[in-house]
DOZAPA-200268 format. One record per residue (C-alpha): x, y, z. Coordinates in Angstrom, 1 decimal. Each point is the difference from the previous one (the first is absolute). Layout:
N
X|Y|Z
...
END
This chain:
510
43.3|83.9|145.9
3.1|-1.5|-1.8
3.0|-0.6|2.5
2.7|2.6|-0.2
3.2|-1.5|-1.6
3.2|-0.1|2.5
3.4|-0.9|0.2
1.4|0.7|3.7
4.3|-0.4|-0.3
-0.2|0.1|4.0
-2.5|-3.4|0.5
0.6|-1.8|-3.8
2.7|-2.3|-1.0
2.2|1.8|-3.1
3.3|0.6|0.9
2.5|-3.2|-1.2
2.7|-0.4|2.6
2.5|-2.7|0.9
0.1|-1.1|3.5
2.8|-0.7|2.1
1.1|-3.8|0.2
-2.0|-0.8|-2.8
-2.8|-1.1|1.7
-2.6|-1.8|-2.8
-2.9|0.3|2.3
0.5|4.1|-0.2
-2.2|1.9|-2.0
1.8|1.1|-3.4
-2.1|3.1|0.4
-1.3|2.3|3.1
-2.0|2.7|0.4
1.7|4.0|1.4
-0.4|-1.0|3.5
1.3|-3.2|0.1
2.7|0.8|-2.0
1.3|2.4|3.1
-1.4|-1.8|2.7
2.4|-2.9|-1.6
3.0|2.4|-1.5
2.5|-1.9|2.5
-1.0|-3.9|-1.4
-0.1|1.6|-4.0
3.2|0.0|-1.6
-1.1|2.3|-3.1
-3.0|1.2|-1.6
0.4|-1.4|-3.8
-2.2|2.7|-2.0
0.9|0.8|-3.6
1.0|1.2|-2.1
2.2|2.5|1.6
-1.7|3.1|-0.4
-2.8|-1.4|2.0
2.3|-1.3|2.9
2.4|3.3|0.1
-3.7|2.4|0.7
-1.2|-3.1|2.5
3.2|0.4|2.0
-0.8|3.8|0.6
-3.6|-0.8|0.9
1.5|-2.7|1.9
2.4|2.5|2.0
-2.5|2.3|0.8
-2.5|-1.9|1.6
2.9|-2.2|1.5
1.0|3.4|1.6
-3.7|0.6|1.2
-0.6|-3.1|1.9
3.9|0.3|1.7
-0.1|3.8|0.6
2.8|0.9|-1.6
-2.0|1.7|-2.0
1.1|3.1|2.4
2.8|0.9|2.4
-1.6|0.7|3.7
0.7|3.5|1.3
3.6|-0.4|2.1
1.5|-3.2|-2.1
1.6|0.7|-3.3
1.3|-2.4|-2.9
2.4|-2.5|2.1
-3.2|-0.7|2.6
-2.3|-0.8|-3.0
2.8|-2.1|-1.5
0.2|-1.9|3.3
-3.8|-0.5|-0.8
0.5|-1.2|-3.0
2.8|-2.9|0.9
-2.3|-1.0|2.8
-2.8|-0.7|-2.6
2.4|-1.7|-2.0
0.8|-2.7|2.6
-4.1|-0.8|1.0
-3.4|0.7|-2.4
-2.3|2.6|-1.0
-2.8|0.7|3.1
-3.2|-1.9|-1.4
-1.7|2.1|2.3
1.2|3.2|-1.6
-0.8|-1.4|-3.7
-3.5|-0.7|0.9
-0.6|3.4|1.6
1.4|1.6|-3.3
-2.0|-1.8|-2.6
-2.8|0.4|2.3
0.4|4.1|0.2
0.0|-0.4|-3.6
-2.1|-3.0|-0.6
-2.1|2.1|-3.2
3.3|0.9|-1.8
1.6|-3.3|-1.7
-2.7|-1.0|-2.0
1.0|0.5|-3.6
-3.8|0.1|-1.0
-1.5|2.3|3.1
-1.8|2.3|-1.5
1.0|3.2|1.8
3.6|-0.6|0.7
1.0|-2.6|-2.6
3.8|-1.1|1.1
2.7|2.5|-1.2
-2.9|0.7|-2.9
-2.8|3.3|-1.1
-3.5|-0.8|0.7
-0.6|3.2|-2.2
1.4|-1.8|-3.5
-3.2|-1.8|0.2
-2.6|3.2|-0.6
0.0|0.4|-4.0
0.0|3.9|0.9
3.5|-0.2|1.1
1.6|-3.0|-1.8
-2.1|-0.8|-3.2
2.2|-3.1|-1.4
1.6|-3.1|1.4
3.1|-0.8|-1.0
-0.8|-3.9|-0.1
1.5|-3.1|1.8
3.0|-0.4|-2.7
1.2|3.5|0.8
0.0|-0.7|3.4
1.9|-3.3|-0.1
4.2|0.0|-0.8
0.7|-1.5|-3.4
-3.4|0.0|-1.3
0.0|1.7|-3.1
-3.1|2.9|-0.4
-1.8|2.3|-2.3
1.5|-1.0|-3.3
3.4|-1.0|1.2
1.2|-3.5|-1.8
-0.1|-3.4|2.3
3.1|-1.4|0.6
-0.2|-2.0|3.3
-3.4|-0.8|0.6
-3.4|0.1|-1.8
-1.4|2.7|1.3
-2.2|2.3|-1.8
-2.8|2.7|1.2
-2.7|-1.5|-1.5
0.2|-3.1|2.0
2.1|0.5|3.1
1.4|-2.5|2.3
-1.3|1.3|4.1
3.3|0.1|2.2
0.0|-1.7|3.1
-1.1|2.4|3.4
4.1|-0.2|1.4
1.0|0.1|-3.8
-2.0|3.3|-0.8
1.1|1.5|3.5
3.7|-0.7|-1.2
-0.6|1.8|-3.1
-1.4|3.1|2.3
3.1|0.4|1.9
2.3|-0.2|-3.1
-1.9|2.8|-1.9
0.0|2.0|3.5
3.9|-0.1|0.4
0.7|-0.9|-3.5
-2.6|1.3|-2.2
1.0|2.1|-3.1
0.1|3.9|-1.1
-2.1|1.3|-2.7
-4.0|-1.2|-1.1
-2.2|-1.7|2.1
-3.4|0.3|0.8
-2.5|3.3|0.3
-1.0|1.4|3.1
-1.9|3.0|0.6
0.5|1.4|3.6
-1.8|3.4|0.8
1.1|1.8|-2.9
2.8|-2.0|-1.3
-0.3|-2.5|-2.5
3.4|-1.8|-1.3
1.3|-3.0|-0.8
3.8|0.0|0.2
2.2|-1.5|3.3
3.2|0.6|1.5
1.9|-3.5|0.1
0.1|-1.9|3.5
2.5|0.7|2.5
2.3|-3.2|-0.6
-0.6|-0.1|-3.6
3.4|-1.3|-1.7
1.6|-0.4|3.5
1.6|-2.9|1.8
-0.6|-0.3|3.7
2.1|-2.0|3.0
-1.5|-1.7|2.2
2.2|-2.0|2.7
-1.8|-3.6|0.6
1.0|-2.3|3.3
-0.7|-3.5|0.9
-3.5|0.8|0.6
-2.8|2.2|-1.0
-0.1|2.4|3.4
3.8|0.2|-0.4
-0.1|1.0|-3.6
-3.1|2.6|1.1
1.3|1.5|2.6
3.8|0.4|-1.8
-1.8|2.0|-2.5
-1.8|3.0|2.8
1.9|2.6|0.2
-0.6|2.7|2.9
-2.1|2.3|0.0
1.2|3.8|0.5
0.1|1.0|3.7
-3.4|1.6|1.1
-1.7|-1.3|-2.9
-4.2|-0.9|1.0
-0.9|-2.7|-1.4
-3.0|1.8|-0.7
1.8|2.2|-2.9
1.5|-2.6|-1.4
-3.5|-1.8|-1.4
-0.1|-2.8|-2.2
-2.9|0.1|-3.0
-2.5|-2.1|2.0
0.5|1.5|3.4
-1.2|3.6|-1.9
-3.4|1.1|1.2
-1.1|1.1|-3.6
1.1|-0.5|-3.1
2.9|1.7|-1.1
-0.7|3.2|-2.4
1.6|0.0|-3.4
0.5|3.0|-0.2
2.1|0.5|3.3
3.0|1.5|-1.0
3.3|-1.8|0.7
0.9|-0.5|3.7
3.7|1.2|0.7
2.1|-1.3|2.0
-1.7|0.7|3.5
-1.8|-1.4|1.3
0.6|-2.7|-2.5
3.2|-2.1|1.5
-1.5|-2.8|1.3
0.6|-3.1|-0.7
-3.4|-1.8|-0.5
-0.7|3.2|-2.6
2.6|-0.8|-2.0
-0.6|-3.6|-0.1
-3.3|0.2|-1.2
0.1|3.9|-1.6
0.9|1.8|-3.0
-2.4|-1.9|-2.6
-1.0|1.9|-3.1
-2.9|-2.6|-0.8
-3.4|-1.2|1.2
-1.3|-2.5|-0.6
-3.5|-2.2|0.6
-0.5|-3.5|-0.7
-3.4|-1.3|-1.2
-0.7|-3.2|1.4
-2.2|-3.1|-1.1
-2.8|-1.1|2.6
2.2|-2.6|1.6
2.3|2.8|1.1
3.0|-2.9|-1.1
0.6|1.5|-3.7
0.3|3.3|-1.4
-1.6|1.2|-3.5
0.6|3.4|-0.2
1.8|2.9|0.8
0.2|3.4|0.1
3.2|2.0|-0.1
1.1|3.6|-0.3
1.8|2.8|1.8
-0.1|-0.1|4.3
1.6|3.7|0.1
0.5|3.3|-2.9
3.3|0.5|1.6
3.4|-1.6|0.0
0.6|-0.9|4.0
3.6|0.5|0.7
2.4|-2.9|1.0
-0.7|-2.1|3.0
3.4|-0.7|1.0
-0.5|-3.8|-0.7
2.4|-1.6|2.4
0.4|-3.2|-2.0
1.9|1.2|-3.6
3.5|1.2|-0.5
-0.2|4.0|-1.0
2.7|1.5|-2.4
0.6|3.2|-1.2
-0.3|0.4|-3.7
2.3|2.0|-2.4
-2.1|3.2|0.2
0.5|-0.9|4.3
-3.8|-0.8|0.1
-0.7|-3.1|2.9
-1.9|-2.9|-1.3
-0.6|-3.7|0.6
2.4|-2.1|-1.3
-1.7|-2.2|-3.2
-1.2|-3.6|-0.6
1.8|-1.3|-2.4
-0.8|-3.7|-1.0
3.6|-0.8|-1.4
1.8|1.8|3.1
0.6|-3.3|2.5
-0.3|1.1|4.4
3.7|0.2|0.3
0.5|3.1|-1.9
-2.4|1.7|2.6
2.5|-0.7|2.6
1.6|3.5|-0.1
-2.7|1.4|0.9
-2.0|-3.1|2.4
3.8|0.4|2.1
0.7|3.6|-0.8
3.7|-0.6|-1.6
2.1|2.3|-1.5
-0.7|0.7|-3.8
1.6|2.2|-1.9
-2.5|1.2|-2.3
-2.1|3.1|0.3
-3.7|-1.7|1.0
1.3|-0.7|3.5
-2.4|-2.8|1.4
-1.6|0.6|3.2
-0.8|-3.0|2.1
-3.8|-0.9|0.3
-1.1|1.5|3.6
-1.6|-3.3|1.4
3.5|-2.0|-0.3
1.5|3.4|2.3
-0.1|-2.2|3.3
-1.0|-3.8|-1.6
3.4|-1.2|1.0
-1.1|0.6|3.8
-2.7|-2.8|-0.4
2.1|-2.9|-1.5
0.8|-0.7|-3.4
-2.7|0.5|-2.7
0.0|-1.1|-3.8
-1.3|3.0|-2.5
-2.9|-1.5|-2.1
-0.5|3.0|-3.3
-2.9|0.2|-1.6
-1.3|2.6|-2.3
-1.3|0.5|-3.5
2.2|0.8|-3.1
-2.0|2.9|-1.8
0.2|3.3|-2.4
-1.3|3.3|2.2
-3.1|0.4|-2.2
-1.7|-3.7|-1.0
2.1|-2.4|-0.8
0.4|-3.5|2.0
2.9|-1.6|-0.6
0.9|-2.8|3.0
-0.9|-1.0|3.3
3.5|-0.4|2.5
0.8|-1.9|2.5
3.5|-1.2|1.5
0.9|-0.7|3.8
3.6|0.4|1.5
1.7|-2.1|2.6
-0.1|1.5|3.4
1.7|3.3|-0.1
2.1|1.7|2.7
-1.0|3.5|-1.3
1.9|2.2|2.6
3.6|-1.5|-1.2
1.3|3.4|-0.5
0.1|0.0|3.4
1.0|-3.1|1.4
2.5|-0.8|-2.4
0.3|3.1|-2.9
3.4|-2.0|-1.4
-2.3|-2.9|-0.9
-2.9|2.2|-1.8
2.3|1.9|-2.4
1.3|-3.3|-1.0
-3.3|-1.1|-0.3
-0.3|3.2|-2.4
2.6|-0.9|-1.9
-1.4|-3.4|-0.4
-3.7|1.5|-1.0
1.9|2.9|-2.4
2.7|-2.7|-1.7
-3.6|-2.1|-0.8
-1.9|3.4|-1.6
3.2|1.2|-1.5
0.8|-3.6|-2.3
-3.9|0.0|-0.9
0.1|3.7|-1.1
3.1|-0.7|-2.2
-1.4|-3.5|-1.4
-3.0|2.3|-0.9
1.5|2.6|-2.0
2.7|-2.8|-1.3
-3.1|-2.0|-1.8
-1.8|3.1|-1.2
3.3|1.5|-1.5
0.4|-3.6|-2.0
-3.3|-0.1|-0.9
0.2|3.5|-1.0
3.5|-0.6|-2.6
-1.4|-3.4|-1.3
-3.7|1.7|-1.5
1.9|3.2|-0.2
-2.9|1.6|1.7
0.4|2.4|3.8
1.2|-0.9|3.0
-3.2|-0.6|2.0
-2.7|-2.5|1.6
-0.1|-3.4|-2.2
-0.5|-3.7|0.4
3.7|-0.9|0.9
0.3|2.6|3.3
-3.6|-1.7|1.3
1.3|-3.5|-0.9
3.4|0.3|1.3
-1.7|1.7|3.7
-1.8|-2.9|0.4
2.4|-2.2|-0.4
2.5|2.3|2.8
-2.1|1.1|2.2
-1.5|-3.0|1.4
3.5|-1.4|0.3
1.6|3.3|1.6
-2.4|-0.4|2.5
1.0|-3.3|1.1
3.3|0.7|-0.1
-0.9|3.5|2.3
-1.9|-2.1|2.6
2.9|-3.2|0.0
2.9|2.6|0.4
-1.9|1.6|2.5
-1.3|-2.8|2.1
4.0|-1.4|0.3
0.8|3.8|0.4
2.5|-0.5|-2.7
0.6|3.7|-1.5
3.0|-0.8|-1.6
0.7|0.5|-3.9
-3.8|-0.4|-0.5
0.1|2.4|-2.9
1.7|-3.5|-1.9
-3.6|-1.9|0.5
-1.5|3.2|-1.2
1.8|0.2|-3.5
0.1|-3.5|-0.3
-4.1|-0.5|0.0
0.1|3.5|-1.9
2.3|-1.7|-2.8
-1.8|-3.4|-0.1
-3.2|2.0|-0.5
1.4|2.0|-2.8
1.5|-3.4|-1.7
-3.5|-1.5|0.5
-1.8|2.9|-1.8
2.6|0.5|-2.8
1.0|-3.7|-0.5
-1.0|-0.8|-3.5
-0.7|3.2|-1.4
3.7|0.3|-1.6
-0.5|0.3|-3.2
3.2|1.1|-1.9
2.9|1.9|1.2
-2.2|3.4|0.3
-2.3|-1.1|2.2
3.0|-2.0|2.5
1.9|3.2|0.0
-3.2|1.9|1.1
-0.6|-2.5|2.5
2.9|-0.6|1.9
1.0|4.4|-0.5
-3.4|-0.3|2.3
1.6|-2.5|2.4
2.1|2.6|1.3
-2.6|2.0|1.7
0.1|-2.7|2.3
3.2|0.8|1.2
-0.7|3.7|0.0
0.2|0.4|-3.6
3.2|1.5|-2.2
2.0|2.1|1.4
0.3|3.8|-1.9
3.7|1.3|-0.6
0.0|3.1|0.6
1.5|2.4|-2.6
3.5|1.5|0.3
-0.2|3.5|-0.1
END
C-alpha cells in the first residue's frame, strides 16, 4: 500500500528565521515547535512576502496564547493580572513542557496532507460530487499567471505547470484565506446548493500592525491582546481544535460568543481551500479552491489595522496603499488629532504596548481592488514608537501632528500643482497623469526622511520650509525641460502657485 504523503509544520523544518547573535551554526529554518520552544534566542521569523508573514503572526498569536494561557482570564483576575502574566513571560521563555502537551493534544491536526483534517484545509473538495474541478497549481500560487491570463513574470502556463514547494504552497493557502478575492471561483455542490461565487477574505485590501521587539517571544507576546473577562477558552476555538468540520452553510456567527481572541486570529475566511500533494509530500501540484461559507461573516474586530469612518459614517479598515510611506499612518498608530472627518482609531493591540517597553511597528499588508485585482505587496517598519504620548506628553504629539499634517499637506498641493500644469500644457482636464506619479516619487521618499530626521532631533520648528522646499524641487524636476514657448512657461509656473496655496480670489465689491 503506497505511503500516505505528509507534511507535519509541528516536527518539519520550514519556517526561515534569523537567530539572535547571528549564530552560523543555527538552523536558517525550524520546524512549529522549535520555533516556540526557541522564540526567546529568534530575533524574527523572515517569511515573505508579506501577506504570508501578516496571517503567520495571527496563527503565531494564537497558539502563542495557547501554550502561555493567556489565551483566558482565570475567574477572580481581570486584564492588569493577565498583563502581569504577560511581562513575566517577556522576561524568561515559552514552557517546552506546555508546547509539547499542546502539539501532542493535537498531534493529527498540522499536517497539510492528513487526510481527514488537512491543516486549515476541506477534505470534502476532494469528492468530484462536491467539487468537480481543480483550480490548478498556477491559481494557487501569487503572481502566476492562469487560465488564459498573459505571462509577464514568469513562465508559467497550465499546460505544463511548475509544482510549488510544501512551505511555498502553504504560504499561498493563508494568503487566499485572509486575502483571497470576491466573485468566481470554483463549484461546489453542498446538500442542495451548488455555486461558484466567494465573498472576499477578511483582510483583503487591508494593512495590519504588528509591533516587533528584540526577539521573537517579545514581538509574539506584544501582539496578544486579552481576552474578554469570562471568556472559555473552549468558545473561543481555533479551526483545528474543532471536533468536525465546520458546515458551510452555518450562518454567520454574531458577535457572541464570538469575541475571543484566538477566533479572530484565525476566523472570518470566506475560502476553502485543499492542496493536492505529490507523493513525496515536499511539493504541491494541484489545487482545489472555491467558496468555505454562502454567507458574508461579519467583521472580526481585527485588532491590528487602523478603522476610519467613511463619508457615508460606515467603519472600515484603513487601505494598503503601495505609494503611501508608514509615517502617514502615524495619526492613527499614535491616535493624534486630525482634523478631517475619517477620525482614526488606534489599533487595539498597541492600547497598553507602551507598558511593555518600547516596540517598533512592522506594516504589512497587500495593496488590492475589493473584487480581483492584485496590485502590491507592503511592507515598512517604524522606529520604536511611544504610542501613549497623548498622555505622557500631549504638547509633544500635536506637534508631532503638525509635523505629519505639514508633510501630507505640501504632497497634496505638489499633486494637484503637477496635474494642473500638465492639464494647461495638453489642454486636456485636471486629473491623474504621468507628472503627479513622477513628481510623488520623487517627494515622498524625501518627505519621509525629512519626517523621521526632524522628528528624531525633535526639531518641530518651521518644518513646513523642508516640506515646500522638496515639494518645489520635485515639481522643477518633473517640469524642467518641458518649457516650450511662452504658453507653456506661463502654464507652468501659474501651476507653481498651488504650492503655496494657490492664487488668492478677490472678492467682488458689491
Amino acid at each position: 500500500m503506497p505511503r500516505q504523503p505528509s507534511f507535519d509544520l509541528v516536527n518539519q523544518e520550514w519556517i526561515e528565521v534569523r537567530w539572535a547573535g547571528s549564530d552560523p551554526a543555527r538552523p536558517p529554518n525550524v520546524a512549529l515547535r522549535d520555533l516556540l520552544v526557541h522564540a526567546h534566542e529568534i530575533e524574527a521569523i523572515t517569511v515573505t512576502p508579506a501577506p504570508v508573514l501578516s496571517a503567520t503572526y495571527r496563527l503565531l498569536y494564537a497558539l502563542t496564547a495557547r501554550v502561555s494561557g493567556l489565551d483566558e482570564i482565570p475567574r477572580g483576575e481581570d486584564e492588569d493580572d493577565w498583563e502581569d502574566k504577560r511581562e513575566e513571560l517577556l522576561r524568561g521563555k515559552l514552557d517546552p513542557g506546555a508546547i509539547d502537551a499542546y502539539f501532542d493534544e493535537f498531534s493529527d491536526r498540522f499536517d497539510l496532507f492528513d487526510p481527514e483534517f488537512p491543516f486549515l484545509q476541506d477534505p470534502r473538495l476532494a469528492d468530484p460530487a462536491v467539487c468537480p474541478k481543480r483550480a490548478g497549481v498556477n491559481k494557487l500560487a501569487l503572481g502566476r499567471p492562469a487560465g488564459n491570463n498573459s505571462v509577464w513574470f514568469g513562465h508559467h502556463w497550465d499546460g505544463s505547470p511548475t509544482p510549488l514547494s510544501a512551505p511555498e504552497a502553504f504560504g499561498a493557502l493563508l494568503t487566499w484565506l485572509y486575502y483571497g478575492p470576491s466573485g468566481r471561483c470554483g463549484t461546489r455542490v453542498h446538500g442542495d446548493v451548488s455555486a461558484a461565487d466567494v465573498s472576499a477574505g477578511p483582510l483583503r485590501s487591508s494593512l495590519s500592525y504588528h509591533p516587533e521587539g528584540d526577539t521573537l517571544l517579545q514581538t509574539l507576546l506584544a501582539g496578544l491582546t486579552p481576552p474578554p473577562p469570562r471568556l472559555s477558552k473552549k468558545d473561543d476555538p481555533c479551526p483545528w481544535e474543532l471536533p468536525e468540520l465546520p458546515d458551510p452553510m452555518a450562518p454567520p456567527r454574531t458577535p457572541e460568543p464570538y469575541p475571543g481572541p484566538c477566533s479572530r486570529w484565525t476566523g472570518g475566511w470566506q475560502h476553502a481551500l485543499l492542496l493536492v500533494p505529490d507523493a513525496t509530500g515536499q511539493q504541491v501540484t494541484d489545487a482545489y479552491i472555491t467558496w468555505g461559507r454562502r454567507t458574508k461573516q461579519p467583521p472580526t474586530g481585527d485588532a491590528y489595522v487602523i478603522h476610519q469612518l467613511s463619508k457615508q459614517g460606515n467603519v472600515y479598515a484603513r487601505p494598503a496603499e503601495s505609494g503611501r510611506a508608514l509615517w502617514r499612518d502615524l495619526d492613527g498608530l499614535l491616535q493624534l488629532d486630525t482634523t478631517g472627518s475619517a477620525r482614526p482609531r488606534r489599533p487595539d493591540v498597541l492600547e497598553r504596548l507602551d507598558e511593555l517597553g518600547a516596540f517598533k511597528i512592522r506594516a504589512l499588508g497587500f495593496e488590492q481592488d475589493g473584487k480581483t485585482k492584485d496590485i502590491q505587496f507592503v511592507s515598512a517598519t517604524t522606529p520604536p514608537l511611544l504610542f501613549r504620548i497623548n498622555e505622557y506628553d500631549p504638547r509633544k504629539a500635536r506637534r508631532i501632528g503638525d509635523l505629519r499634517a505639514a508633510g501630507v499637506q505640501y504632497g497634496n498641493r505638489l499633486e494637484y500643482a503637477t496635474k494642473r500644469a500638465w492639464a494647461a500644457v495638453t489642454d486636456g482636464k485636471v486629473g491623474p497623469c504621468a507628472w503627479s506619479e513622477h513628481a510623488a516619487a520623487a517627494y515622498w521618499p524625501a518627505a519621509e526622511e525629512i519626517f523621521w530626521k526632524r522628528m528624531r532631533q525633535e526639531d518641530y520648528e518651521d518644518a513646513w520650509r523642508d516640506f515646500l522646499t522638496a515639494a518645489t524641487t520635485a515639481f522643477d524636476e518633473v517640469t524642467r525641460g518641458r518649457i516650450r514657448d511662452i504658453r507653456t512657461a506661463r502654464a507652468i509656473e501659474h501651476a507653481r502657485l498651488e504650492l503655496y496655496g494657490g492664487r488668492r480670489k478677490l472678492k467682488r465689491s458689491a
